[in-house]
Steps between C-alpha positions, in 0.01 A plus 500: 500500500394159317342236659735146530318161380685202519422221237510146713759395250767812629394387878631159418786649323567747780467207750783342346748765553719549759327721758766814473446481163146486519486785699730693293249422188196561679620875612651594209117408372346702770738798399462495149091475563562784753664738248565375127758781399760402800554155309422580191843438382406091645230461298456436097229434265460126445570423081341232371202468779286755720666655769775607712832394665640591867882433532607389865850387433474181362109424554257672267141591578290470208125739570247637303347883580150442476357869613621560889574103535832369430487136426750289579506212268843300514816569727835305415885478404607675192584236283141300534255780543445575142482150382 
């Protein structure tokens, strides 16, 4: 199981969204920390930059595996996220 660090910029992101949403983004975090081959099929190598991606519907979670912490640098809509 990884550890979960938030970076203050994905608070204020997560702050942001609607709180179902939230909620739905912050377990499917918890879950994928919790066991990384249930969601693997959620998650992709990042081209272009370090890292990885989380799909939760529309929102992506953009993290970093840094041993047994999973950083979570940037959460947002599909469209903007990689910009």
């Amino acid at each position: 199981m990884h550890e979960i660090a938030f970076s203050k910029q994905s608070l204020n992101q997560l702050r942001k969204i609607p709180t179902n949403e939230s909620k739905r983004i912050r377990a499917n975090i918890a879950e994928y920390a919790a066991n990384p081959k249930a969601h693997a099929h959620h998650v992709k190598m990042l081209k272009g930059r370090n890292g990885f991606r989380l799909r939760v519907g529309k929102w992506r979670v953009i993290f970093d595996l840094n041993g047994n912490v999973l950083s979570v640098l940037e959460i947002g809509v599909r469209g903007n996220i990689y910009d």
